[in-house]
N, C-alpha and C positions, 0 to 999 in steps of 0.2 A: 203544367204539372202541379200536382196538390201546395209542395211547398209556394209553388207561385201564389196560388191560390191564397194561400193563409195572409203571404207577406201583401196580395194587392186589399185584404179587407183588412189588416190594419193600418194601410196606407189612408183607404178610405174612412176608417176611424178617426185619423188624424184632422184630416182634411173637414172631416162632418166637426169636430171639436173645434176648429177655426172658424165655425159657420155660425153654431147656436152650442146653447148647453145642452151636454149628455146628465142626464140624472144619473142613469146606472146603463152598465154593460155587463154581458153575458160573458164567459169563454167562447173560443170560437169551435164549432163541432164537426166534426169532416162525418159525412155518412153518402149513401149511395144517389147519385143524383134520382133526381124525379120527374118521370117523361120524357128524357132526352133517348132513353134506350139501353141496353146493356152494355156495351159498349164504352158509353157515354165518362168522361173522368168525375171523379164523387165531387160532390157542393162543400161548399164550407159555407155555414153556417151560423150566424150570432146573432143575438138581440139586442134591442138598445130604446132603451126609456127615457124620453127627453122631453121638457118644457119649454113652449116657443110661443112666442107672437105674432109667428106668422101663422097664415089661418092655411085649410086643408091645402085649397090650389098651388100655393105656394110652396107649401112642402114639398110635395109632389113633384114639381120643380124643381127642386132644389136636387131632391133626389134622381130625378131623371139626369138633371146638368150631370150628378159624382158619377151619376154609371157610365156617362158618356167620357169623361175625364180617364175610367180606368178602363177604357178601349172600347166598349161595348157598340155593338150597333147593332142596326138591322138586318145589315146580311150576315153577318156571323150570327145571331141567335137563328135564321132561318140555316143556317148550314147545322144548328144542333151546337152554337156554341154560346154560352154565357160565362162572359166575364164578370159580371157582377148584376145583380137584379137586387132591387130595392122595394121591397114591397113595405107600407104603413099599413100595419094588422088592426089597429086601433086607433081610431080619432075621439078626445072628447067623450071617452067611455062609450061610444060605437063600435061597433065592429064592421068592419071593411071588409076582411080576408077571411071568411068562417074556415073555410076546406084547410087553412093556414093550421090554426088554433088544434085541428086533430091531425098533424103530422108528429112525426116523434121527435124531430127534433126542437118542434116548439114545445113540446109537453115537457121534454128534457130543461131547455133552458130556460122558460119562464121560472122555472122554480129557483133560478138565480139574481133573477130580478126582485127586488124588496117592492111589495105591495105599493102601485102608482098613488102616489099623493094627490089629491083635488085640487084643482087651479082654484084660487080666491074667484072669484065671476071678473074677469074683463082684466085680469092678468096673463091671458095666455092660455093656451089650452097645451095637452098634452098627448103625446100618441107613443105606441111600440111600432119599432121600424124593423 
């Protein structure tokens, strides 16, 4: 149900703030899932701006481990069900997830995010997750 929803992503807020620093976080947005069908229960959705030393692979990782931590797996996203999905829209001032960046709900909540600082060179890079 949505309230699950809300309470397992700031579960995993918590859990990503034990791991590296958050810079800034978004509110979280409930809107109609995407792709899953009509059907389907709405996403909740946040963003979150963070500076780390670890580099892309590891991120990725990292965030793979938190989805699997808040149930997620294979066969439930092939039955149409996600728990949590973690996508990094930006590494390193790249862009990763283009088709991301023109959803509404990222158009919504970047603007809650305060303009990404530049890492010094060989301090760590930074991405939106």
């Amino acid at each position: 149900n949505n309230l699950e929803g809300m309470e397992k992503l700031c579960k995993a807020e918590g859990i990503l703030r034990s791991w590296i620093r958050l810079d800034a976080c978004s509110r979280i947005l409930r809107n109609p899932a995407i792709g899953m069908g009509s059907d389907a229960e709405d996403f909740h959705n946040m963003l979150i701006r963070t500076e780390t030393t670890l580099n892309l692979n590891e991120m990725q990782t990292l965030a793979k481990t938190l989805e699997r931590m808040m149930g997620n797996t294979q066969e439930m996203r092939e039955k149409g069900t996600v728990n949590m999905d973690m996508d990094i829209i930006y590494w390193d001032d790249v862009l990763l997830k283009p088709k991301d960046i023109e959803r509404e709900y990222y158009k919504t909540l970047i603007k809650e995010l305060a303009p990404p600082l530049p890492s010094p060179k060989g301090e760590g890079e930074f991405g939106y997750i």
